[in-house]
Chimera marker file (.cmm) of the C-alpha trace (Angstrom):
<marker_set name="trace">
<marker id="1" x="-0.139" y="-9.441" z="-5.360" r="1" g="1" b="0" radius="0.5"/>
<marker id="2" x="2.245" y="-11.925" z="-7.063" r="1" g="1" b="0" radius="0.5"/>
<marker id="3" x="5.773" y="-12.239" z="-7.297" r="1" g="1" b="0" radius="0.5"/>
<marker id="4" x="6.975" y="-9.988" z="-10.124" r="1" g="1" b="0" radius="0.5"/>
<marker id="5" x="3.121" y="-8.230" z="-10.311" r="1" g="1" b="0" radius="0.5"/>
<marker id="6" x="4.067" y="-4.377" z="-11.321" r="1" g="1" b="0" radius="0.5"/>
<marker id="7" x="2.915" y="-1.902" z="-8.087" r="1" g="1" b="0" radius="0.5"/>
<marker id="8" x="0.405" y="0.452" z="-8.527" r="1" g="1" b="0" radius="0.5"/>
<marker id="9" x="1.302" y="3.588" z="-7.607" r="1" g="1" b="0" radius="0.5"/>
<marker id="10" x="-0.359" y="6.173" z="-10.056" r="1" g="1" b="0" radius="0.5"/>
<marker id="11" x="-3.415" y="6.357" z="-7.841" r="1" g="1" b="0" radius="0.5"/>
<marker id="12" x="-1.282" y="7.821" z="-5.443" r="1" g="1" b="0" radius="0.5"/>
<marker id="13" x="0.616" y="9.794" z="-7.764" r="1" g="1" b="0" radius="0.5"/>
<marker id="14" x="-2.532" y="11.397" z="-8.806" r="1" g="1" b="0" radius="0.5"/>
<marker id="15" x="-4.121" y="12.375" z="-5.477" r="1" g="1" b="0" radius="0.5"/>
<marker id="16" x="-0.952" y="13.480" z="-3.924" r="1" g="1" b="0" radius="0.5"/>
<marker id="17" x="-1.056" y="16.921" z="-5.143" r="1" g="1" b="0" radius="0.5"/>
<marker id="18" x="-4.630" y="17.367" z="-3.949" r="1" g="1" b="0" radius="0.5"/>
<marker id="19" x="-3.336" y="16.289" z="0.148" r="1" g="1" b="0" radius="0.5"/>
<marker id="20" x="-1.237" y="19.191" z="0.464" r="1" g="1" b="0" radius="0.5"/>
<marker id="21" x="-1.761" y="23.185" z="0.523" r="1" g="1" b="0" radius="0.5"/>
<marker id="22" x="0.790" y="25.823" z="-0.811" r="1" g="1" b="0" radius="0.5"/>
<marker id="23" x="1.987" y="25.935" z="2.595" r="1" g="1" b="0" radius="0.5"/>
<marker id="24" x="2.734" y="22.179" z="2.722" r="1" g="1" b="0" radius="0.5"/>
<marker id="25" x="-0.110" y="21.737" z="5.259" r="1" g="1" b="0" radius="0.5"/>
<marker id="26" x="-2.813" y="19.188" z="5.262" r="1" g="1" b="0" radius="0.5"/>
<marker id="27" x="-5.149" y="20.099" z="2.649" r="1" g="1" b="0" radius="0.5"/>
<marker id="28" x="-8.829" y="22.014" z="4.146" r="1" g="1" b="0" radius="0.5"/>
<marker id="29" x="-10.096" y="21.133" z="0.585" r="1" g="1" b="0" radius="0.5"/>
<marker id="30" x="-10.500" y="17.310" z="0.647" r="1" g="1" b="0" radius="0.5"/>
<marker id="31" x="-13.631" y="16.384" z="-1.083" r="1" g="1" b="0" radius="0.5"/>
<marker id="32" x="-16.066" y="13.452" z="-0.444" r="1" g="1" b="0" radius="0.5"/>
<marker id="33" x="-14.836" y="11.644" z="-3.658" r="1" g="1" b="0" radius="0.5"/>
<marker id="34" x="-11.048" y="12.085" z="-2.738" r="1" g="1" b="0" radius="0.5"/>
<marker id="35" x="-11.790" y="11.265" z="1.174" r="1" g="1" b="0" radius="0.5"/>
<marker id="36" x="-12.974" y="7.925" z="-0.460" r="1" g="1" b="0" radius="0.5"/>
<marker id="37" x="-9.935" y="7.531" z="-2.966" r="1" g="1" b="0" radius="0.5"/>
<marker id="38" x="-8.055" y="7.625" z="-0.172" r="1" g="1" b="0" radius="0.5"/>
<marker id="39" x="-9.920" y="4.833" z="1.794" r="1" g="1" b="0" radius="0.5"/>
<marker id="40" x="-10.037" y="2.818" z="-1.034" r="1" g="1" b="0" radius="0.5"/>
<marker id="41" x="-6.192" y="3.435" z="-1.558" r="1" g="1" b="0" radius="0.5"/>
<marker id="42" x="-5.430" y="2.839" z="2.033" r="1" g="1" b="0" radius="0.5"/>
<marker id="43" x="-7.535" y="-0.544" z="1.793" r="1" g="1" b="0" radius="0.5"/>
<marker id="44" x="-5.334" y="-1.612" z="-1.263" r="1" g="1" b="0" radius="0.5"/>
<marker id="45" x="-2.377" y="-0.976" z="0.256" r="1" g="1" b="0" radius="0.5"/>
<marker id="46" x="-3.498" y="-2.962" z="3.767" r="1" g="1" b="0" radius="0.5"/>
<marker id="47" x="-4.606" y="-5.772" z="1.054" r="1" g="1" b="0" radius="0.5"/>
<marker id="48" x="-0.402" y="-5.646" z="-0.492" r="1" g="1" b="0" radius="0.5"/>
<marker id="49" x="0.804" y="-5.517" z="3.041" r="1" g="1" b="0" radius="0.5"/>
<marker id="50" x="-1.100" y="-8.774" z="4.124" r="1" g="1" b="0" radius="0.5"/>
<marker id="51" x="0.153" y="-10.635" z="0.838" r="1" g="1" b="0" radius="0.5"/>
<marker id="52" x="3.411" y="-9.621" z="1.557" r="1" g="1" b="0" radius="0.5"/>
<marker id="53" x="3.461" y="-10.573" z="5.320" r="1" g="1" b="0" radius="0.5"/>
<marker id="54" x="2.045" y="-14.148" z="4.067" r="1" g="1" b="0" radius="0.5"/>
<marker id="55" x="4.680" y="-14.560" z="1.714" r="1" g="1" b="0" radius="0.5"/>
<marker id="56" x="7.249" y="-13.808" z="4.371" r="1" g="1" b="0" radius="0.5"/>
<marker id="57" x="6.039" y="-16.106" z="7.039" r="1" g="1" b="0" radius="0.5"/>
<marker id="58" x="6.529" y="-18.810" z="4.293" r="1" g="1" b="0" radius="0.5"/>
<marker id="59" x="9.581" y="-17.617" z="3.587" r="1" g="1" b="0" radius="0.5"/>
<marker id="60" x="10.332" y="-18.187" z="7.305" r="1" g="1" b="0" radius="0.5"/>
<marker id="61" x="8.991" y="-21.587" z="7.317" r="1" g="1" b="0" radius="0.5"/>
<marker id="62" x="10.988" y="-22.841" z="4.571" r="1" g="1" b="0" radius="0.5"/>
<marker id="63" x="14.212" y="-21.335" z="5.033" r="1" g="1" b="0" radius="0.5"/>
<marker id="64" x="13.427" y="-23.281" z="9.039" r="1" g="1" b="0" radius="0.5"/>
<marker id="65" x="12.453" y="-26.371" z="7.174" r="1" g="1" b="0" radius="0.5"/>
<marker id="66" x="16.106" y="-26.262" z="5.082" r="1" g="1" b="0" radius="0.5"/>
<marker id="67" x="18.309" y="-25.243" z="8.766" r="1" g="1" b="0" radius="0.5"/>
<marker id="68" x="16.643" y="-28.898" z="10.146" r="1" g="1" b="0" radius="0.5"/>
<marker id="69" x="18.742" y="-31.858" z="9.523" r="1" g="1" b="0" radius="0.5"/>
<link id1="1" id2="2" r="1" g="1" b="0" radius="0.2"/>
<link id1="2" id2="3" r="1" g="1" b="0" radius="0.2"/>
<link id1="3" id2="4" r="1" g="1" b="0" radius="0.2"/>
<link id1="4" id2="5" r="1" g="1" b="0" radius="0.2"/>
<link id1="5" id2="6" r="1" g="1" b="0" radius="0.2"/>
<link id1="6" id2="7" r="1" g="1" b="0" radius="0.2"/>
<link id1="7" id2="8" r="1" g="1" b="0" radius="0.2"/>
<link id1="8" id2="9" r="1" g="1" b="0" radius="0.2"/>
<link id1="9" id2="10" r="1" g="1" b="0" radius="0.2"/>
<link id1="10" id2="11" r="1" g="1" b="0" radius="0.2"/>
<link id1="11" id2="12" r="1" g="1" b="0" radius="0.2"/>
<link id1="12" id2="13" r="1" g="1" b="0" radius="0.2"/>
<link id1="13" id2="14" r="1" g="1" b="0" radius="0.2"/>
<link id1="14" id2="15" r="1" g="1" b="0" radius="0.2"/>
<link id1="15" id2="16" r="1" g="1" b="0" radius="0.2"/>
<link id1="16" id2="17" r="1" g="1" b="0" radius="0.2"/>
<link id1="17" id2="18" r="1" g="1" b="0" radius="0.2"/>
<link id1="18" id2="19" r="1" g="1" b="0" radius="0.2"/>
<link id1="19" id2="20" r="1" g="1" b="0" radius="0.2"/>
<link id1="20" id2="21" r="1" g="1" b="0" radius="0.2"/>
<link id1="21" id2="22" r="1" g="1" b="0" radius="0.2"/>
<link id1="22" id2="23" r="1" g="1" b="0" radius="0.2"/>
<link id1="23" id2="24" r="1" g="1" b="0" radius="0.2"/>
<link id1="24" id2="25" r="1" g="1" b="0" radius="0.2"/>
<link id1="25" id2="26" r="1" g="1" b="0" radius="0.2"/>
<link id1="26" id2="27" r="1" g="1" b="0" radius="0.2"/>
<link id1="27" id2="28" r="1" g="1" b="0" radius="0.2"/>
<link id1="28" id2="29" r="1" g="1" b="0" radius="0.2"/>
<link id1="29" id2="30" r="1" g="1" b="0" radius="0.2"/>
<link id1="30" id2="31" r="1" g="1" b="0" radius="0.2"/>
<link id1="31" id2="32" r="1" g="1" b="0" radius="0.2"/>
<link id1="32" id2="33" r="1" g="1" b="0" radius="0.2"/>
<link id1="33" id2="34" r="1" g="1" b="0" radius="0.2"/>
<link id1="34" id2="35" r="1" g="1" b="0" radius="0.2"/>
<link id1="35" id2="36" r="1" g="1" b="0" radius="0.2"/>
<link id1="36" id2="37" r="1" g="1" b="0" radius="0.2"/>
<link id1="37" id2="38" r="1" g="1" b="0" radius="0.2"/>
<link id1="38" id2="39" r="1" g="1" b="0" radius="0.2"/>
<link id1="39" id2="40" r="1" g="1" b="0" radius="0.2"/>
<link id1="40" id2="41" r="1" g="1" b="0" radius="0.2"/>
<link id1="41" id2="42" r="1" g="1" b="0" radius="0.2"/>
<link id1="42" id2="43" r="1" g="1" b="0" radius="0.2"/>
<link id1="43" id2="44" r="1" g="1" b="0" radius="0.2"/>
<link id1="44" id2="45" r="1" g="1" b="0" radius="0.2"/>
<link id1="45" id2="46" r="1" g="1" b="0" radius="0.2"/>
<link id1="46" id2="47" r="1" g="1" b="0" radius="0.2"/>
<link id1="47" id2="48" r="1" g="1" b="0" radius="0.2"/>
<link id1="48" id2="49" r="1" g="1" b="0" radius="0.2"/>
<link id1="49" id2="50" r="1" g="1" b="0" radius="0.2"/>
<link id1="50" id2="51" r="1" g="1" b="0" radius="0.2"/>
<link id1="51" id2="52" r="1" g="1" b="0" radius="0.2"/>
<link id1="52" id2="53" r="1" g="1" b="0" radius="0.2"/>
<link id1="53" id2="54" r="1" g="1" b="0" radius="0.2"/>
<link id1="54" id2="55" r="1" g="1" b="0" radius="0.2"/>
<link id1="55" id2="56" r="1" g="1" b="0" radius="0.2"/>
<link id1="56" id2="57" r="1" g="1" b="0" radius="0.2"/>
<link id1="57" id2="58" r="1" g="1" b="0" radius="0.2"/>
<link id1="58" id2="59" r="1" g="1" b="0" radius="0.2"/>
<link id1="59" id2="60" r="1" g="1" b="0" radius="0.2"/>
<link id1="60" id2="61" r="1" g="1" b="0" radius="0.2"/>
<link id1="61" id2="62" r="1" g="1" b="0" radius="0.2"/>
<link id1="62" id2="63" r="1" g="1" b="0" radius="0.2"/>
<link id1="63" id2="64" r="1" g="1" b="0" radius="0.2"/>
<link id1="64" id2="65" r="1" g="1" b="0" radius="0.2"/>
<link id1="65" id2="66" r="1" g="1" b="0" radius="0.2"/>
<link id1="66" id2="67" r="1" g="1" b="0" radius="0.2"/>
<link id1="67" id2="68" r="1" g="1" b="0" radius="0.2"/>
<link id1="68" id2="69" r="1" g="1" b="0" radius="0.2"/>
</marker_set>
């Protein structure tokens, strides 16, 4: 992910009504296809935490980099 890229959430957005019942429960119905939406979802989502992470830790270095005299 870059600086500035737009987020995508509509995958989410789309598969959220299939996660939960009437009752608000976990849905029983959860297909093979949507079990691997999910993944796949979960996997992008790791992927955006890692960039972010890296982008912090540089953060960190620089701003410790501009505090030495």
């Amino acid at each position: 992910m870059q600086i500035g890229e737009p987020q995508r959430v509509e995958p989410i957005v789309q598969l959220l009504p299939c996660m939960r019942d009437t009752d608000g429960g976990p849905s029983t119905r959860a297909t093979p296809h949507l079990v691997a939406d999910l993944t796949a979802e979960r996997a992008r989502i790791d992927r955006m935490i890692a960039d972010l992470v890296r982008s912090r830790d540089t953060l960190d270095e620089v701003i410790e980099a501009a505090r030495l005299p």
